[in-house]
Biopython code that builds the backbone (N, CA, C, O; Angstrom):
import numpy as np
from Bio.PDB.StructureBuilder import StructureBuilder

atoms = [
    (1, "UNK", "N", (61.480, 95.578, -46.947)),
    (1, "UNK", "CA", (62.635, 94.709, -46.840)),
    (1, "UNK", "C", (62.230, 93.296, -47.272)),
    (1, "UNK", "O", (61.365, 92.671, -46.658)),
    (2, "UNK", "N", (62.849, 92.820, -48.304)),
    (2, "UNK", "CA", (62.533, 91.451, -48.758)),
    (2, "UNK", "C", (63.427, 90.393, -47.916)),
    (2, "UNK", "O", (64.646, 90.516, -47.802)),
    (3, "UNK", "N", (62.773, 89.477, -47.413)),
    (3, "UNK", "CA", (63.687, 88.192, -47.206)),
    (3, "UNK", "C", (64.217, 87.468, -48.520)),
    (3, "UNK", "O", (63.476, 87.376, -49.499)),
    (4, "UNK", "N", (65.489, 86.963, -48.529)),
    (4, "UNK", "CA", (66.473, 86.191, -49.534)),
    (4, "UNK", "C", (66.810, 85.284, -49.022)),
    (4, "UNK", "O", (67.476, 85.694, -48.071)),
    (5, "UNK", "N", (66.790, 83.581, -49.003)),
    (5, "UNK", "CA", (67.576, 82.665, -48.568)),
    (5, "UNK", "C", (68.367, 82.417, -50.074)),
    (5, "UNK", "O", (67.749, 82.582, -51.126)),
    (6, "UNK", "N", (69.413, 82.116, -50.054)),
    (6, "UNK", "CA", (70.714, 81.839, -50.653)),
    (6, "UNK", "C", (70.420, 80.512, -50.776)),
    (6, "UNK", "O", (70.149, 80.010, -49.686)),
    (7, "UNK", "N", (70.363, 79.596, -51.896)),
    (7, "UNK", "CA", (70.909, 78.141, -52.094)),
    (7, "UNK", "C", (71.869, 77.651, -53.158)),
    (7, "UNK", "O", (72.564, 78.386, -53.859)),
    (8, "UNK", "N", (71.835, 76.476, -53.196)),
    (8, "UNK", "CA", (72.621, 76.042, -54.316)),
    (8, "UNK", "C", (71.635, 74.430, -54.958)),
    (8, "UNK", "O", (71.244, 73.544, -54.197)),
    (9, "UNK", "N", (71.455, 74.432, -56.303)),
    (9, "UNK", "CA", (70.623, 73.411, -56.484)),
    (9, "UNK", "C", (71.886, 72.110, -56.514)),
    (9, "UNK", "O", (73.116, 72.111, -56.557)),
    (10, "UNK", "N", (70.989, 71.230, -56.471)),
    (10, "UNK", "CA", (71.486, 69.426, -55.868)),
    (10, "UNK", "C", (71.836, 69.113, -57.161)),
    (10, "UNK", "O", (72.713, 68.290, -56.900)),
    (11, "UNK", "N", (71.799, 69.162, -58.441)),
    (11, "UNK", "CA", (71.604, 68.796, -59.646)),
    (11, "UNK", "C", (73.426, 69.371, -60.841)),
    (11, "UNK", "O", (74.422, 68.873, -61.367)),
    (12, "UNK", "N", (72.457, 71.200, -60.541)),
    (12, "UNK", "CA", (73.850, 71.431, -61.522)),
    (12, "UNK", "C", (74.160, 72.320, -61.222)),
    (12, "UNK", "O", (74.129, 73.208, -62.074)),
    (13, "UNK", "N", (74.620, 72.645, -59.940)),
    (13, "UNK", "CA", (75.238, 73.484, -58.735)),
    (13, "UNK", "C", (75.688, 74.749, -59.068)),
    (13, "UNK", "O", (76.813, 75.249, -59.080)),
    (14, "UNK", "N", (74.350, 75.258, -59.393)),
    (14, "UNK", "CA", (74.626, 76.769, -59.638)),
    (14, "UNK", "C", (73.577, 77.603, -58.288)),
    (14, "UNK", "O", (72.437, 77.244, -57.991)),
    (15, "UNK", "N", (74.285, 78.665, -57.694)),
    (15, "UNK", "CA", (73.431, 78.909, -56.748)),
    (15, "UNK", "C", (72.444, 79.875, -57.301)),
    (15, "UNK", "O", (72.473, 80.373, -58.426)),
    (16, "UNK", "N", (71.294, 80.137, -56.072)),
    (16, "UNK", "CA", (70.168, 80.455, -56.320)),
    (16, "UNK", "C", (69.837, 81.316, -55.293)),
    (16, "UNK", "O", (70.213, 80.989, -54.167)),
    (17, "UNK", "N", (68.739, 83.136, -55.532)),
    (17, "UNK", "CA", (68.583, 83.378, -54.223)),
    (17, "UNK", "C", (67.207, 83.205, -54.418)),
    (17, "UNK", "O", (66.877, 83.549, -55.553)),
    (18, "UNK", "N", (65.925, 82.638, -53.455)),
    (18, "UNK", "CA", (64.948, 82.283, -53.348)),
    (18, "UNK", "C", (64.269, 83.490, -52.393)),
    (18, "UNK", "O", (64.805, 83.943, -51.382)),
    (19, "UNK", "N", (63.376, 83.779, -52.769)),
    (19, "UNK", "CA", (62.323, 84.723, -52.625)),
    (19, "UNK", "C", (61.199, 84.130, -52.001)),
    (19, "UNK", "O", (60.810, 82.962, -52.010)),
    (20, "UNK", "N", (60.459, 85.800, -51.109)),
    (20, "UNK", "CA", (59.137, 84.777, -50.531)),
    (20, "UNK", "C", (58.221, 84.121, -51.120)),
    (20, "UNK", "O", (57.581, 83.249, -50.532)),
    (21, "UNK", "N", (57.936, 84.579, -52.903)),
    (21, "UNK", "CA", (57.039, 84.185, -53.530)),
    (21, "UNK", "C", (57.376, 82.728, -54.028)),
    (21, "UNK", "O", (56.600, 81.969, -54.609)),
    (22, "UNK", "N", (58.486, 82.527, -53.737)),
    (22, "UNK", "CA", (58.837, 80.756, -54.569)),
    (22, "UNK", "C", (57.878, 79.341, -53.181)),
    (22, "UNK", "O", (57.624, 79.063, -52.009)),
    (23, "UNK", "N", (57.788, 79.061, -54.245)),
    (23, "UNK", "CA", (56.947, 77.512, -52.921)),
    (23, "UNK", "C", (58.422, 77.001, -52.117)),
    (23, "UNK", "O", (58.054, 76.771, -50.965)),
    (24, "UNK", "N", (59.299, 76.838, -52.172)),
    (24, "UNK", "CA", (60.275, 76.272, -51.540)),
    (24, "UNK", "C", (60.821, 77.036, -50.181)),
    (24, "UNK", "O", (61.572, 76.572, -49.323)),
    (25, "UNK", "N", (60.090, 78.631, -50.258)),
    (25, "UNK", "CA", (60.946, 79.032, -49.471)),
    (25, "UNK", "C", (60.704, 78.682, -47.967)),
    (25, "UNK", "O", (61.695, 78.776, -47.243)),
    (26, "UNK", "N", (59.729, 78.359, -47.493)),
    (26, "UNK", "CA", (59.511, 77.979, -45.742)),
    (26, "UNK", "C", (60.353, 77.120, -45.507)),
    (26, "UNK", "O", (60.733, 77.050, -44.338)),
    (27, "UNK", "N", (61.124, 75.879, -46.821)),
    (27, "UNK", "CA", (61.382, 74.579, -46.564)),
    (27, "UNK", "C", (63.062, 75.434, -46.087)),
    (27, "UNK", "O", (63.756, 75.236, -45.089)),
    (28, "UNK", "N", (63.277, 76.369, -47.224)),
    (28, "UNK", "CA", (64.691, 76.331, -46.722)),
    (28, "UNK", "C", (64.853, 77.380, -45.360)),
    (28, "UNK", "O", (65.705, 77.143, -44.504)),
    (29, "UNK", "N", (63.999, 78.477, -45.272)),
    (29, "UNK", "CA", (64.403, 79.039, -44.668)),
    (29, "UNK", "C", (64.364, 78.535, -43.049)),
    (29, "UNK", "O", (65.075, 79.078, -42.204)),
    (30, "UNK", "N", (63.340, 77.306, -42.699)),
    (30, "UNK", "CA", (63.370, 76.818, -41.619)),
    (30, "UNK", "C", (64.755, 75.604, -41.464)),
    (30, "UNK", "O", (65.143, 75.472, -40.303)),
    (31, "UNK", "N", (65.422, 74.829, -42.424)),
    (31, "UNK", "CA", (66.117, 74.253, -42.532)),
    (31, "UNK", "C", (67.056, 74.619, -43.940)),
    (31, "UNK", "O", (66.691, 74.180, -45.031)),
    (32, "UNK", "N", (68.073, 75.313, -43.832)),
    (32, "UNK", "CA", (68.611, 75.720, -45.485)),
    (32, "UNK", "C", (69.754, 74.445, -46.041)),
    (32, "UNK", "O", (70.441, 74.598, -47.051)),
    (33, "UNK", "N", (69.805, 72.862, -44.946)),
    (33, "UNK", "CA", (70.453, 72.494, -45.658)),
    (33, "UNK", "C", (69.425, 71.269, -46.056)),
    (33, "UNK", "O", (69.642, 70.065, -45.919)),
    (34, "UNK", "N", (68.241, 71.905, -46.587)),
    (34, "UNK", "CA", (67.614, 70.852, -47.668)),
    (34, "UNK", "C", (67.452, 70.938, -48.951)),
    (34, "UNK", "O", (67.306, 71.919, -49.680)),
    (35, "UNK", "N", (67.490, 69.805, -49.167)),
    (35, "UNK", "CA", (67.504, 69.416, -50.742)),
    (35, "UNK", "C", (67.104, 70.412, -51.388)),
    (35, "UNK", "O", (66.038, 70.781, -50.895)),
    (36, "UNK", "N", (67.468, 71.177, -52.420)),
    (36, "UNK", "CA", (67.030, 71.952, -53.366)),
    (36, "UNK", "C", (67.322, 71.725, -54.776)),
    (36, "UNK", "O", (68.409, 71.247, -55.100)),
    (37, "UNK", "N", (66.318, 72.072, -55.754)),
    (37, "UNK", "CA", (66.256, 71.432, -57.212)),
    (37, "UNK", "C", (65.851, 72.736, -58.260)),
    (37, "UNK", "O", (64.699, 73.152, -58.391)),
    (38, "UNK", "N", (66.275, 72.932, -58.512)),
    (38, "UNK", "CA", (66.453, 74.289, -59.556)),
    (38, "UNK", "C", (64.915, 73.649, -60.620)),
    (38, "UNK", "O", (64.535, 72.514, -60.909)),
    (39, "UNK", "N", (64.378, 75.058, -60.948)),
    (39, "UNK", "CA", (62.955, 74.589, -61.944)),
    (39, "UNK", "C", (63.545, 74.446, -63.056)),
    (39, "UNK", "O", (62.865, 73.555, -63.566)),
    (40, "UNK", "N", (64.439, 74.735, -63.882)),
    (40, "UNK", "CA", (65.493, 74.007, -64.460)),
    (40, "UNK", "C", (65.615, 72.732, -64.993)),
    (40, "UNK", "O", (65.404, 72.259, -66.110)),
    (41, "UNK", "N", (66.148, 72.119, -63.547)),
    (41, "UNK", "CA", (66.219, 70.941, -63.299)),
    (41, "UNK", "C", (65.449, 69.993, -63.044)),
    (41, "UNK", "O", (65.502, 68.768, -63.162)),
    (42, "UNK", "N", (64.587, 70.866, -62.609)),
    (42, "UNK", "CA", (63.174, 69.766, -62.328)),
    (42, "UNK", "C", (62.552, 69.495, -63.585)),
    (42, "UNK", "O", (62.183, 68.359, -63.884)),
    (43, "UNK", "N", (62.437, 70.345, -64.229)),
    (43, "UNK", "CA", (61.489, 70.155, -65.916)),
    (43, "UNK", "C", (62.664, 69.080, -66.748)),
    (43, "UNK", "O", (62.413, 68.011, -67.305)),
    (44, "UNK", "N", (63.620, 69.576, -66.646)),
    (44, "UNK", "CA", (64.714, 68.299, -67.040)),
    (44, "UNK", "C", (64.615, 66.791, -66.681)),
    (44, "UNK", "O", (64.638, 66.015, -67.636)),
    (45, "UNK", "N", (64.526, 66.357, -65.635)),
    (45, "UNK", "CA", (64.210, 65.328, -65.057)),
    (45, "UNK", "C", (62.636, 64.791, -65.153)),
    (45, "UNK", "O", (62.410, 63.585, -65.262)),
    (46, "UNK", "N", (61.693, 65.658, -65.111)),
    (46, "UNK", "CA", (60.375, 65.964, -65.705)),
    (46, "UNK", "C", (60.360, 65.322, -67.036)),
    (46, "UNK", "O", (59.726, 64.276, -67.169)),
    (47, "UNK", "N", (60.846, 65.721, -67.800)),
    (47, "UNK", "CA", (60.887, 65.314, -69.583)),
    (47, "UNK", "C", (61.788, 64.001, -69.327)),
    (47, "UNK", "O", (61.147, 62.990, -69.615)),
    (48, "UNK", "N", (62.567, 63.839, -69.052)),
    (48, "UNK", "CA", (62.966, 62.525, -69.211)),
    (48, "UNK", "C", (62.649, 61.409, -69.015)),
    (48, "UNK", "O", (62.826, 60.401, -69.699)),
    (49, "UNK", "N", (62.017, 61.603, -67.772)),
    (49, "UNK", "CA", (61.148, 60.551, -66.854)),
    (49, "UNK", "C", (60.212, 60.278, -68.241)),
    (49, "UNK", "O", (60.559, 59.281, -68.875)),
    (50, "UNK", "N", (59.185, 60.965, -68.733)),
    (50, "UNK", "CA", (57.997, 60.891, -69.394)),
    (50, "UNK", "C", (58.665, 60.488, -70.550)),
    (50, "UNK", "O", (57.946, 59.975, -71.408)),
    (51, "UNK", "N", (59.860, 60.588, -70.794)),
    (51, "UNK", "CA", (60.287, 60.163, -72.462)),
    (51, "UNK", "C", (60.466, 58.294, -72.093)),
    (51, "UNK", "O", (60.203, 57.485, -72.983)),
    (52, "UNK", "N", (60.812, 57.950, -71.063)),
    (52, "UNK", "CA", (61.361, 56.558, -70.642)),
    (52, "UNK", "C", (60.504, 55.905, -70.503)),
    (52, "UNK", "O", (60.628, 54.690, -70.663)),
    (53, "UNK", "N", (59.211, 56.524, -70.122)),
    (53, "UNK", "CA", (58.011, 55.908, -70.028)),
    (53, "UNK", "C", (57.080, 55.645, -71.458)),
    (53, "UNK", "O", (56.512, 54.581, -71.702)),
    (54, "UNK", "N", (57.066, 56.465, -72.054)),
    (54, "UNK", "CA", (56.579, 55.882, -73.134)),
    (54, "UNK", "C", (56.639, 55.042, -74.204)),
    (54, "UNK", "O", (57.770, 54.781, -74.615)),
    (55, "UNK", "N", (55.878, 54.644, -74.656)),
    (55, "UNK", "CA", (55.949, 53.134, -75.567)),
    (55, "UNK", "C", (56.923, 53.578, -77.027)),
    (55, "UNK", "O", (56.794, 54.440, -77.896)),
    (56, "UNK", "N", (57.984, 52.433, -76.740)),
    (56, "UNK", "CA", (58.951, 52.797, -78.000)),
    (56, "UNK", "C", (58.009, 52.471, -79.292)),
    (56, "UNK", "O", (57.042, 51.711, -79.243)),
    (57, "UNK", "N", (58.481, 53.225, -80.546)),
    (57, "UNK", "CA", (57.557, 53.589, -81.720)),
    (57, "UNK", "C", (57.965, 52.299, -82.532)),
    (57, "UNK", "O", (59.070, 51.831, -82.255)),
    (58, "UNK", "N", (57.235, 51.683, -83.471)),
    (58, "UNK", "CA", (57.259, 50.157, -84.126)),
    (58, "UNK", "C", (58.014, 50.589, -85.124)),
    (58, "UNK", "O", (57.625, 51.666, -85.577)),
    (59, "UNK", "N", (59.379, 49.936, -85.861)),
    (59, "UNK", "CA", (60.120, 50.443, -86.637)),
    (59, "UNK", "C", (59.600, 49.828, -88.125)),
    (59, "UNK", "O", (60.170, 50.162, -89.164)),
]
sb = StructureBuilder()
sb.init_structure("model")
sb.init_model(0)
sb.init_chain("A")
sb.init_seg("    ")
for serial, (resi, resn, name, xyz) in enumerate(atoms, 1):
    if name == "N":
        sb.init_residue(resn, " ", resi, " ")
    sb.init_atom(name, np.array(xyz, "f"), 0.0, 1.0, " ", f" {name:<3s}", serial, name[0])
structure = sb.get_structure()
C-alpha cells in the first residue's frame, strides 16, 4: 500500500499527488497546507533568477 498526499503547487496551480520517494513528502504529510512548488516551477524560477544575475553582454 503506497501512501499519496494530494497537493496543488503555489505557482501554476495544477495539482499534484506526491509519493514517499519525493523530498517534500514528510513536509506535507505532517502539515498539507504548506507551501508547495512543482519541480517545474522551481527550475523555472531557477533559470530566471540566474539569467538576472548575470552580467548584461557589451553591445
Amino acid at each position: 500500500m503506497s501512501v499519496i498526499v494530494e497537493t496543488r503547487c503555489m505557482m501554476c496551480g495544477k495539482k499534484y499527488q506526491v509519493d514517499k520517494e519525493h523530498p517534500d513528502f514528510k513536509k506535507l504529510e505532517a502539515n498539507p497546507s504548506v507551501t508547495f512548488i512543482c519541480d517545474i516551477c522551481n527550475y523555472r524560477i531557477r533559470h530566471e533568477s540566474e539569467e538576472k544575475q548575470k552580467e548584461p553582454k557589451p553591445m
